[in-house]
C-alpha positions in Angstrom: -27.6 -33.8 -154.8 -29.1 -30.2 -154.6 -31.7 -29.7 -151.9 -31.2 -26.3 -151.1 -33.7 -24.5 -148.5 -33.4 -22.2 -145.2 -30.3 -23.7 -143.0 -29.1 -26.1 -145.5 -26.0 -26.1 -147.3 -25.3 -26.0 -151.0 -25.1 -30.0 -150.4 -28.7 -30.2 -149.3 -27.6 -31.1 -145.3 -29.5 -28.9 -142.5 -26.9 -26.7 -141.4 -24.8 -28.8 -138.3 -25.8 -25.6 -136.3 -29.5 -26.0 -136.4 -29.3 -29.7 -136.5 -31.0 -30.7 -133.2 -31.9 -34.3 -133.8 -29.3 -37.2 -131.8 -28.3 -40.6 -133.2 -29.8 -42.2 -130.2 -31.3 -45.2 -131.0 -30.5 -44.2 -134.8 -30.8 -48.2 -136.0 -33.8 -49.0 -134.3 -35.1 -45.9 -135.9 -34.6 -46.9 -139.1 -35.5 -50.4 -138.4 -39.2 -49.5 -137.4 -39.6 -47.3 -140.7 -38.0 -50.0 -143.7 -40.1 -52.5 -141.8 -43.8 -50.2 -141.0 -43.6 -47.8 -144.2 -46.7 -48.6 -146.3 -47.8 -47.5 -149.6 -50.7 -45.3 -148.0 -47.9 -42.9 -146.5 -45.9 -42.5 -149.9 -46.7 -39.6 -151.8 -47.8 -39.4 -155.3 -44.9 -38.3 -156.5 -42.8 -40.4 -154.9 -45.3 -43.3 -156.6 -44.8 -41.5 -160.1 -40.4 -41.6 -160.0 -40.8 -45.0 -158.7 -42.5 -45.9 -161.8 -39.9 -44.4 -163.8 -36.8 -46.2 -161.7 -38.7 -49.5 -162.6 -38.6 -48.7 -166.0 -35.0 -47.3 -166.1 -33.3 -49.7 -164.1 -34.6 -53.1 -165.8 -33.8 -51.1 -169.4 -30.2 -50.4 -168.3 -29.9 -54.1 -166.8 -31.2 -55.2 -169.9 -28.8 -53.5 -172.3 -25.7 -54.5 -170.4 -26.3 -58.0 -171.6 -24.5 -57.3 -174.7 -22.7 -53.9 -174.7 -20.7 -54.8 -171.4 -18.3 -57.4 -171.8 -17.9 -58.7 -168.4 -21.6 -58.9 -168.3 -21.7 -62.4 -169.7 -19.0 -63.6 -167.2 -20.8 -63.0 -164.6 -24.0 -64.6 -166.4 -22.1 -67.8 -167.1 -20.2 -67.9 -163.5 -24.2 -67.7 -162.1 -25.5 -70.2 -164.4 -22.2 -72.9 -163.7 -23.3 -72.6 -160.3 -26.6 -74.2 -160.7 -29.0 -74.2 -157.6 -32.9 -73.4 -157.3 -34.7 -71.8 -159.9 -35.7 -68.7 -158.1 -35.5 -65.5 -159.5 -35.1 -64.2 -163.3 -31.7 -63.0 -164.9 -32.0 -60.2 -167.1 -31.2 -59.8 -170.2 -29.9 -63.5 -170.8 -33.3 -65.3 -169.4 -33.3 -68.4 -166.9 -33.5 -68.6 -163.4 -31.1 -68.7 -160.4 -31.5 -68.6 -156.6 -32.5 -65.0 -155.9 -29.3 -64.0 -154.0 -27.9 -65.4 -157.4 -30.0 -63.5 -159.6 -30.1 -60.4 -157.8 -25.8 -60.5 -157.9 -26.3 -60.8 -161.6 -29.0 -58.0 -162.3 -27.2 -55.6 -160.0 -23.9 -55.9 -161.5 -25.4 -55.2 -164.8 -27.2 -52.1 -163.6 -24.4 -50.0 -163.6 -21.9 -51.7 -166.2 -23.6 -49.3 -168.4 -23.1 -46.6 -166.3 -26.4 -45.3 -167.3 -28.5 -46.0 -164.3 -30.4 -43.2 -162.1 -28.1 -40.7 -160.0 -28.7 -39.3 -156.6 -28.7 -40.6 -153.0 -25.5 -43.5 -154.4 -27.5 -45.3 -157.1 -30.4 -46.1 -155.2 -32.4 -48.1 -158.3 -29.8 -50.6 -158.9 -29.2 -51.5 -155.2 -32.9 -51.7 -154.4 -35.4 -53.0 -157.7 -33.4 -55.9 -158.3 -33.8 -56.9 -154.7 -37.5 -56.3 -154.5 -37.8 -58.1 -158.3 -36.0 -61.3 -157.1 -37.5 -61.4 -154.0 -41.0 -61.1 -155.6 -40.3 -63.9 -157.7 -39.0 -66.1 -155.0 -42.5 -65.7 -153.1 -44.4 -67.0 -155.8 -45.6 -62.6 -156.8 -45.7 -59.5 -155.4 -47.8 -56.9 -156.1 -47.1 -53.8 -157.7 -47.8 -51.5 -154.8 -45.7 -53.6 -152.6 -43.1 -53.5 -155.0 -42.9 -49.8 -155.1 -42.9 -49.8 -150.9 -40.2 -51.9 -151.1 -38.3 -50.0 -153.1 -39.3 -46.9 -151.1 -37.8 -48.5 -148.1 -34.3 -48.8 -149.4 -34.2 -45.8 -151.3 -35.2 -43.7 -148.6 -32.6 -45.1 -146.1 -29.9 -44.9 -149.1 -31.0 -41.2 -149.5 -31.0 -40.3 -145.9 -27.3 -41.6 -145.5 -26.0 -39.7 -148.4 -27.4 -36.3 -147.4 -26.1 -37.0 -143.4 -22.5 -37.0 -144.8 -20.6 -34.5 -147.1 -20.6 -37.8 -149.7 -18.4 -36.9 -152.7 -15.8 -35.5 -150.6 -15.7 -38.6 -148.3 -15.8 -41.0 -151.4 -13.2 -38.7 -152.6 -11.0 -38.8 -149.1 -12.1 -42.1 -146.8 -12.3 -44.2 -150.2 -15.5 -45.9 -150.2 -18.3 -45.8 -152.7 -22.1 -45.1 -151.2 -23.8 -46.9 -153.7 -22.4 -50.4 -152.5 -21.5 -49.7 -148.5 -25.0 -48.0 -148.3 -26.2 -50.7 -151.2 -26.1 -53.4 -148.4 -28.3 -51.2 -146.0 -30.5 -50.2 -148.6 -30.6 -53.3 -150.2 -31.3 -55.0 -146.5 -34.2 -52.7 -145.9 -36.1 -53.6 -149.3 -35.3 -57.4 -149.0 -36.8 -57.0 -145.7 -40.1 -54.8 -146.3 -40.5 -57.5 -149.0 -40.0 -60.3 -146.9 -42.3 -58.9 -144.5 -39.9 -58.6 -141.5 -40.8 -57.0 -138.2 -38.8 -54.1 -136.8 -36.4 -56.6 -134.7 -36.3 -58.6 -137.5 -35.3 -55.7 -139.8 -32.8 -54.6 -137.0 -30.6 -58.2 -137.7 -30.8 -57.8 -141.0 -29.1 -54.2 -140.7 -26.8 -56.1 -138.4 -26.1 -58.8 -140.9 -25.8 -56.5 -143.8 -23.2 -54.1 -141.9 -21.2 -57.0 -141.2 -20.8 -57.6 -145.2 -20.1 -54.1 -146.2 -17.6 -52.9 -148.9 -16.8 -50.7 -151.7 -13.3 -49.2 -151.2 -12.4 -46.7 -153.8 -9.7 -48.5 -154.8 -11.6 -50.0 -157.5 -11.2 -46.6 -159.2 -8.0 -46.0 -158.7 -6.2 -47.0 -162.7 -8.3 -48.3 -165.5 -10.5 -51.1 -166.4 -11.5 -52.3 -163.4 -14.9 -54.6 -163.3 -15.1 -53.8 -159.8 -17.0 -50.3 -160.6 -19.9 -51.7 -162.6 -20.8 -54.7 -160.4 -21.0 -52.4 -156.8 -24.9 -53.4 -156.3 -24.4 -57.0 -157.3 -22.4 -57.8 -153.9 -24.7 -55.3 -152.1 -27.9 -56.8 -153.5 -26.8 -60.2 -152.7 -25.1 -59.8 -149.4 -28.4 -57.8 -148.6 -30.8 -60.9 -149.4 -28.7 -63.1 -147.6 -29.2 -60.6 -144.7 -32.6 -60.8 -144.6 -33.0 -64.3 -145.6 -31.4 -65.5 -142.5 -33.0 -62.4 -140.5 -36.1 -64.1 -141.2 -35.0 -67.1 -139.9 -34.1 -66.4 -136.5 -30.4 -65.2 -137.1 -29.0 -62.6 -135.0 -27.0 -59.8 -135.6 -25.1 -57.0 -134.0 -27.2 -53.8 -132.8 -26.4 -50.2 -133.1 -24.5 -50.8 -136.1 -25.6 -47.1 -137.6 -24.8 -45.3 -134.2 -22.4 -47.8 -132.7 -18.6 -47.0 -131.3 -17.4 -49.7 -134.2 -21.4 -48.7 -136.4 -21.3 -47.3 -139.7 -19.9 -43.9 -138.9 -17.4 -44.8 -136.6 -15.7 -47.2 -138.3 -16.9 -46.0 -142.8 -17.4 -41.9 -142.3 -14.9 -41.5 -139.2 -17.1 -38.5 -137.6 -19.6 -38.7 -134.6 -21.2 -35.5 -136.0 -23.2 -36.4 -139.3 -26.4 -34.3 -140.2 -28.8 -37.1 -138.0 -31.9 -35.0 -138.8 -31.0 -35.5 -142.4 -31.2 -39.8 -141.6 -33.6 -40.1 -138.8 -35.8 -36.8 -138.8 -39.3 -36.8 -140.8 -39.2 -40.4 -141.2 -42.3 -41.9 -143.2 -43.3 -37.9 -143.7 -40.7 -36.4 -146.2 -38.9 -38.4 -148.4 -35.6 -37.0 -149.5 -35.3 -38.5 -152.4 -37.6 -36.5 -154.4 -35.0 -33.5 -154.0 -32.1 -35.6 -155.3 -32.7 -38.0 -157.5 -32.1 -37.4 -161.5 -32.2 -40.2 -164.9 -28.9 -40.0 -167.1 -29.7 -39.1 -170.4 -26.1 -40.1 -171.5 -24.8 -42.9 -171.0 -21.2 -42.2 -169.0 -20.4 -41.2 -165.6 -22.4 -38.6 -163.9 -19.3 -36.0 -163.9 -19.7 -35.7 -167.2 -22.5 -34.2 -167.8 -22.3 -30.6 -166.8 -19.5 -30.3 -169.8 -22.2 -32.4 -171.9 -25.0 -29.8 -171.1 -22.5 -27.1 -172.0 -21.3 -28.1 -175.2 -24.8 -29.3 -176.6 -25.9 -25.7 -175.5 -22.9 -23.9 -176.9 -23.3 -26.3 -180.2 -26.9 -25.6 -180.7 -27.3 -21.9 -180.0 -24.3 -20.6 -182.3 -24.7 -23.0 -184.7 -21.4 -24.7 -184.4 -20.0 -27.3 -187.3 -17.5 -29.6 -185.4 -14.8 -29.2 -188.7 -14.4 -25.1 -187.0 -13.7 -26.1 -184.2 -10.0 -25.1 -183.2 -9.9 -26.1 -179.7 -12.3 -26.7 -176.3 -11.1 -25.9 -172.7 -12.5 -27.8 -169.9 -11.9 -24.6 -167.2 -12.1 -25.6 -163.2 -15.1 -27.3 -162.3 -14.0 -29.8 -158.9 -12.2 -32.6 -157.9 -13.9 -35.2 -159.7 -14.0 -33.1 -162.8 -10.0 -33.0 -162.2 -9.8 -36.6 -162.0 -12.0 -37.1 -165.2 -9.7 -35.4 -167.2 -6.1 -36.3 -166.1 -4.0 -37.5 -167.7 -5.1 -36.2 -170.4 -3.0 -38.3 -173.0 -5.1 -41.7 -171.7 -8.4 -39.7 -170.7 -8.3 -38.6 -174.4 -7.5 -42.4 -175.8 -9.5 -44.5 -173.5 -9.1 -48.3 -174.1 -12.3 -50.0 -172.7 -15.9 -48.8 -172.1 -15.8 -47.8 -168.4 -12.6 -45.8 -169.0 -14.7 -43.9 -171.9 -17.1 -43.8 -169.6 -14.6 -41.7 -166.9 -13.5 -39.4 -169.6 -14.4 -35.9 -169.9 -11.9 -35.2 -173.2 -13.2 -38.4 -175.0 -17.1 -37.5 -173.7 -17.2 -34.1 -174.7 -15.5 -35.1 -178.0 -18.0 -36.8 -178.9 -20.9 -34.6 -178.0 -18.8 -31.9 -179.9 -18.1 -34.5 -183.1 -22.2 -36.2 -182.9 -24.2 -33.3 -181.1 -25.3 -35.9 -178.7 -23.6 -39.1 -176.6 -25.3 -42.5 -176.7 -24.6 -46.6 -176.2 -22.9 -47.1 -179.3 -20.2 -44.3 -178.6 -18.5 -46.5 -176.1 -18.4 -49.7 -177.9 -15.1 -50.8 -179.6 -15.9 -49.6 -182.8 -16.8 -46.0 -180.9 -13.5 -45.8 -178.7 -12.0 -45.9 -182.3 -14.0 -43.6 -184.2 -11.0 -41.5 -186.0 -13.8 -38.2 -186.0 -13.9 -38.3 -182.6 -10.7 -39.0 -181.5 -9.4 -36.6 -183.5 -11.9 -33.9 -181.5 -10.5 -35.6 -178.5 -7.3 -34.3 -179.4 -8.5 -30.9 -179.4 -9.9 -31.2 -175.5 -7.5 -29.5 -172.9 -8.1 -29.3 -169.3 -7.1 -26.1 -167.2 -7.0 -26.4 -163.3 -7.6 -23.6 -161.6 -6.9 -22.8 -157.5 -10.7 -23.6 -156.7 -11.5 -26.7 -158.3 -9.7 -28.8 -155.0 -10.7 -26.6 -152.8 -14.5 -27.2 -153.7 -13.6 -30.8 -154.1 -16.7 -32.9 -155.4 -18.9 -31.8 -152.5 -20.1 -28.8 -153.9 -22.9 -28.3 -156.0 -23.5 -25.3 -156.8 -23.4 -23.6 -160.0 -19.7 -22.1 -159.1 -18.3 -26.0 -159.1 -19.5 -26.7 -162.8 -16.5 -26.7 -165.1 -16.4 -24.1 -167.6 -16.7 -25.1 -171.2 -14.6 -22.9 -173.8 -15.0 -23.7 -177.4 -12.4 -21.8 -179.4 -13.3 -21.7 -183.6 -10.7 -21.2 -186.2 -12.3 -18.2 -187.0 -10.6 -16.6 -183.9 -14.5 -16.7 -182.8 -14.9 -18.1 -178.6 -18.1 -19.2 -176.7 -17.8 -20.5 -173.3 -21.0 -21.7 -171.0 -20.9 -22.5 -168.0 -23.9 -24.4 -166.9 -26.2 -24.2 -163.7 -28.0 -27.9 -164.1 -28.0 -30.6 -166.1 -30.6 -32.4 -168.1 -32.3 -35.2 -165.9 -31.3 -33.8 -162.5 -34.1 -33.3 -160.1 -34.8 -29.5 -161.0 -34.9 -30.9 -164.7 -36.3 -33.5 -165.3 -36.9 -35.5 -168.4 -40.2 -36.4 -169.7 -41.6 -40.2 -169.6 -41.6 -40.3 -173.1 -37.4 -40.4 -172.6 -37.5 -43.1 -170.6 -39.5 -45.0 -172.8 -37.2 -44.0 -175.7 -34.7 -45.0 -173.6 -36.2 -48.5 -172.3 -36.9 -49.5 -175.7 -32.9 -48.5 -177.3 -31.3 -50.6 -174.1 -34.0 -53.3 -174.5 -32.8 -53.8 -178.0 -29.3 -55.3 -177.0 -30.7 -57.5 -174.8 -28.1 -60.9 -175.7 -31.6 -63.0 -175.5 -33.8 -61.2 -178.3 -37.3 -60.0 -176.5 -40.3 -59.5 -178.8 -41.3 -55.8 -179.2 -44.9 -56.4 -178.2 -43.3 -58.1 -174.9 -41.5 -54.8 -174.4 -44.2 -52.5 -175.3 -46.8 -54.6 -172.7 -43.8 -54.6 -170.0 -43.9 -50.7 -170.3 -47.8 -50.9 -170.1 -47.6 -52.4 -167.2 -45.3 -50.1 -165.4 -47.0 -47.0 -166.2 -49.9 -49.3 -164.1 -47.8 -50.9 -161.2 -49.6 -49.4 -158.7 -52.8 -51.1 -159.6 -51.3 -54.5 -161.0 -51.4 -57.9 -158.6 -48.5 -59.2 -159.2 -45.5 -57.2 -160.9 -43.5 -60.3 -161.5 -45.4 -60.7 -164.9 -43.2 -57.5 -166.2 -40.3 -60.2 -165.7 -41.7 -63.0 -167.4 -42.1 -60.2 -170.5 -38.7 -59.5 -170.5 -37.1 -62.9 -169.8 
């Protein structure tokens, strides 16, 4: 997240010092905005990426229905269960009860680990809500689905940017996209449901008395856990506003609270509460932080992918000179991305290729590029690569805890040094990343994108139902019911 402007930090926070805005009433605040937000107060903009997370977010769902292995576990545990034929499962078609369905679809939004960035994931806690939901109610239309989705994303947003997030991920050991996932998720179950601003109030309540995501499901390798954050978030959010709706209490203050969200998850009573409460319904934070992936692995890696496809490209490098490449500093999630090196540079499964900067940047190095295929089994045991992997070292230096993952400026970004066995050395170190906010990619990406996940979908979909599904998102803001995109793809 880089939102830099006068009295803000490199982290895109108003300064503490100039922050004048309280956390009184900080719930209800936030209550009476997911619940009264409409589409006439959403900028065009904001209307345009929203578009583009639809698009992203079903692709990426999609995809994992083959390329993920636990993906079909959880598909089959869903299906055992049985129940009311609500809401659409991705990638493997039929129906389950929407809490159901949406548990499903947000676990495979991030098994790839090529969902949307910025503001903790928002797309994968939020459009499979609003989808589900939609399909529950018989429709929804396109410009409601988009509000929805505005709803939670915002709030997810605005509760990243009050706290210092990767260092408290880093330190407290939670994960935003699933704690915040259940607030986020709550506040788009809710603007679809068409709660009221007590109503949406209990549903915060009810969500914040489900909320998880320790970091320990990072902590070793080849965990589930990290891939299927927004499927427990998703759910536990419908349930929240499900029984919201019908007449269930729950506890108040639970942002703001002496046991509320930063008391008892971020452990301060100081976070940036302009950044969550100030401007609501007027700016919409998200537009400053949100970024696509444009390769498939976790978004640590990409600053020493932009590097080495630079360095690559530029000098002309042949992967067969290369002698050796150096990962130099960076911060502490670039630290844990490469050590150990011995098992970062021979990762087993998916998600721990995934985590890897030495097995990432060896293939970038080895392909001139990083895609799906590069973390299936086959990929993990490309010999080419591997034996580039072997060729990856990783030098600390004294700044790289000090900065932590907080920082994110251009002095945090690893260093990339390619050493050729010429005797020849180029090193890059890069100031953004393709697909970040300040560089964005181009729809026709997305599309190229949609359509390469789409085709490992483990039910085969027809190309002219992908191509009209993509029609109809570049139209959602005019379409009556958005649902139909769902029966394309199911």
């Amino acid at each position: 997240m880089d939102n830099g402007s006068a009295n803000r930090s490199v982290t895109g926070k108003p300064s503490k010092m100039t922050d004048t805005t309280t956390g009184k009433d900080a719930t209800r605040k936030l209550a009476r905005h997911a619940s009264g937000l409409r589409y006439e107060q959403l900028p065009p903009t904001l209307v345009a990426v929203a578009k583009q997370c639809v698009l992203d977010t079903l692709g990426v769902c999609i995809g994992a229905s083959t390329l993920a292995p636990e993906a079909r576990i959880v598909a089959e545990y869903v299906r055992e269960l049985g129940g009311k034929a609500e809401s659409s499962v991705l990638g493997f078609g039929g129906r389950a009860p929407a809490p159901w369905a949406v548990f499903v679809n947000g676990s495979l939004g991030h098994m790839l680990d090529y969902d949307d960035v910025g503001g903790g994931h928002v797309s994968i806690a939020t459009i499979p809500v609003a989808l589900a939901l939609g399909e529950k109610l018989g429709g929804i239309s396109g410009r409601d689905l988009i509000t929805a989705f505005a709803a939670g994303s915002d709030l997810m947003t605005r509760f990243c940017l009050s706290i210092d997030v990767p260092d408290w991920q880093m330190n407290s050991g939670w994960f935003a996209t699933q704690l915040f996932g259940f607030l986020g998720g709550a506040a788009t179950a809710g603007h679809a449901l068409g709660l009221d601003a007590e109503q949406m109030e209990n549903a915060f309540g009810i969500a914040f008395n489900q909320m998880s995501g320790s970091r320990q499901m990072a902590v070793g390798e080849a965990t589930h856990m990290r891939s299927m954050q927004a499927g427990f978030s998703g759910q536990g959010a419908v349930v929240a506003a499900e029984l919201a709706r019908r007449g269930i209490i729950g506890p108040k203050d639970v942002v703001e609270g002496p046991f509320g969200v930063f008391k008892n998850y971020i452990r301060t009573d100081t976070p940036y509460w302009d950044a969550l409460v100030g401007g609501l319904g007027m700016r919409f934070p998200l537009l400053d932080t949100h970024g696509f992936k444009v390769w498939p692995a976790c978004g640590y890696t990409r600053a020493t992918n932009a590097a080495i496809l630079e360095l690559r490209q530029q000098h002309a490098l042949r992967p067969e000179d290369v002698e050796a490449i150096s990962v130099i500093g960076g911060n502490l999630s670039t630290q844990q991305l490469c050590e150990p090196l011995d098992r970062k540079r021979r990762p087993q499964e998916s998600i721990d290729g995934k985590f890897s900067i030495p097995f990432t940047s060896a293939v970038m190095m080895a392909k001139g590029n990083v895609t799906l295929r590069d973390y299936t089994p086959e990929g993990l045991r490309d010999p080419i690569v591997l034996a580039m992997a072997d060729k990856v070292n990783y030098r600390a230096e004294q700044m790289a805890s000090v900065r932590a993952a907080g920082d994110y400026s251009s002095a945090s970004k690893p260093i990339v040094e390619i050493r050729m066995k010429d005797g020849r050395v180029f090193s890059h170190q890069p100031d953004r990343v393709p697909g970040d906010a300040k560089h964005p990619v181009k729809r026709e990406f997305l599309e190229a994108k949609f359509r390469d996940c789409v085709s490992f979908s483990a039910k085969p979909i027809p190309a002219r139902n992908m191509e009209r599904a993509m029609e109809l998102i570049a139209e959602l803001d005019e379409i009556s019911d958005a649902t139909e995109i769902l029966r394309l793809l199911s």
